[in-house]
Phi, psi and omega in degrees: 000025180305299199305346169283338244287354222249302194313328194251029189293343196226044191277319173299355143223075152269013186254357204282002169231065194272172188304181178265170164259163196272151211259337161191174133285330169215184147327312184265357143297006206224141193284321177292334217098323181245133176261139155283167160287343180262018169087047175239160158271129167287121182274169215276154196064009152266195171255159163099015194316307204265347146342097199258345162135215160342306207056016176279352194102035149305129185255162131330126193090024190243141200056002188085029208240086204281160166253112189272153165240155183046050169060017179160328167288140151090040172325108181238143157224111206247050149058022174071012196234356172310062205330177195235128192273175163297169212287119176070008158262157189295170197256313190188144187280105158304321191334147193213086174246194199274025159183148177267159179241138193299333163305337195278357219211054180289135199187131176186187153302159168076028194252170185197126158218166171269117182253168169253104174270144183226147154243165189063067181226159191261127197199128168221109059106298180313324173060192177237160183247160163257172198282004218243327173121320177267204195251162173227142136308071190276101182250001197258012182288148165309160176207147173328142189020054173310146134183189225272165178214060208288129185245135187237151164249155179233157170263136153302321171306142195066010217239164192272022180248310224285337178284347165314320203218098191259323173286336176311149184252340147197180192221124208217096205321116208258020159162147181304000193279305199216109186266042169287165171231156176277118194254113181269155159257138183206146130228235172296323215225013148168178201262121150249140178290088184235028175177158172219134169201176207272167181304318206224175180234163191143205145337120183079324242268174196226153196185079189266132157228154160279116194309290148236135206316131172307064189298115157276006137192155178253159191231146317324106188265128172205186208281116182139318180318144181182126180244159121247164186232143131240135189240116189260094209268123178243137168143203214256097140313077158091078179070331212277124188288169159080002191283131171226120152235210174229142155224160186235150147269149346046094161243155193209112166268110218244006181215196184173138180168228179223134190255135174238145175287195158283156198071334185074028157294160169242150191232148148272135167228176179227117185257135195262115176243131210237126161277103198237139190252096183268118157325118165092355182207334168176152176260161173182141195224149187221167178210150215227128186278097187240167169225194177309134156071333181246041160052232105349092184249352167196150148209153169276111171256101144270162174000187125314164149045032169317146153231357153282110180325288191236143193238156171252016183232100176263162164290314175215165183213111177225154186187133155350062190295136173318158154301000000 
């Protein structure tokens, strides 16, 4: 099973491309003066403050007009597909209290954000404390075979898959590794992984489901939450039909503290360490950064056959790129 061994390496951030946060409340948040109604600022010297676009369910990232979090860092544009809420409620509660809430973690089609991937790279996992009790995270340094990377969600409906997965809410490419995608499922109380399968069908093409779904995170999530899954994955490898294994999870939210980016935003996070154990073939551990409203903002993938909680050799390394 080598040749699998790569498609599910970046199932822990599959939450990395959620909505924006909202960017003002009145006029005198925004450098223009003007506040929109879906909680964007209109950047200065346009017209037009109050404008919500369309009204079709134009979002903040509509027209090319990124959504910044911490005054400049950290670009989401969610495709137009995002509702547009009344005229002065938040877009997602930013708040970074002692659990994230499944509102806070907005995940569907159509979101796109830009990341920076470095692979083979050296990062160690452990970070530093702060006085505070928790860790900070340096994530804004160049890293081995760094580069930019725009990760899109798709709707599973209409895709040469999507009658494979009749419940899925989208499919979202699940590491630089590999150009399969993880295909999810959600409700209130978690986000599940419940297929993989390949971009276009055909020749070669992949066409995986999990017997039963993978919550890769639960809600209300904070630190001490810890779930497992076992599972059983079936389907079509690279053409070859009739492929079965097992995999067991291990999720554990096991710190909090602060991530800093390219650029040097700083995030409060909470970090998700995720175990996957394939019978008969290999172990590997990942870790998944989220904050508020953007979900996921990094994540750290170790070696194969990792044996150490915290490691200094990722396999991939991703994180939220500056503008």
């Amino acid at each position: 099973m080598c040749a699998a061994a790569k498609w599910w390496i970046g199932i822990a951030g599959l939450a990395a491309c959620a909505g924006p946060v909202q960017q003002c409340r009145s006029g005198s948040d925004c450098a223009s003066g003007e506040c929109r109604v879906d909680g964007t600022c209109v950047p200065a010297g346009e017209g037009g403050a109050t404008d919500a676009g369309s009204g079709d369910g134009a979002a903040p990232g509509d027209g090319g007009a990124p959504v910044a979090l911490d005054g400049g860092a950290g670009q989401v544009d969610d495709g137009g597909t995002a509702p547009v809420p009344d005229a002065g409620a938040p877009l997602c509660d930013p708040t970074f209290g002692p659990s994230l809430s499944r509102a806070q973690v907005p995940v569907g089609p159509g979101l796109a954000a830009t990341f920076e991937v470095a692979e083979d790279a050296g990062f160690d996992t452990s970070g530093t404390s702060l006085p505070d009790g928790g860790l900070l995270w340096d994530m804004s340094g160049h890293f081995s075979n760094d580069h930019a990377v725009v990760v899109q969600t798709v709707a599973p409906s209409g895709s040469w898959f999507g009658a494979a997965f009749p419940g899925a809410s989208y499919a979202v490419p699940i590491s630089d590794l590999s150009p399969n995608l993880g295909v999810f499922s959600q409700d209130a109380s978690a986000i599940d992984l419940v297929g993989v399968a390949s971009p276009s069908g055909g020749s070669g093409d992949t066409e995986l489901t999990y017997a039963t779904p993978v919550p890769v995170l639960e809600f209300p999530l904070g630190v001490g939450a810890s779930w497992q899954t076992t599972s059983t994955v079936s389907g079509t490898l690279s053409g070859v039909p009739g492929w079965t294994w097992v995999e067991s999870y291990t999720f554990t939210a096991d710190e909090t503290g602060v991530l800093v980016l390219p650029g040097g935003t700083r995030l409060p996070v909470l970090r998700v360490r995720a175990d996957l154990t394939r019978v008969g073939a290999m172990t590997q551990r990942s870790y998944a950064f989220v904050t508020p409203c953007f979900g996921t903002v990094a994540t750290v993938v170790s070696q194969p056959d990792e044996l150490s909680v915290e490691f200094q050799s990722a396999s991939e390394l991703r994180r939220l790129a500056a503008p």
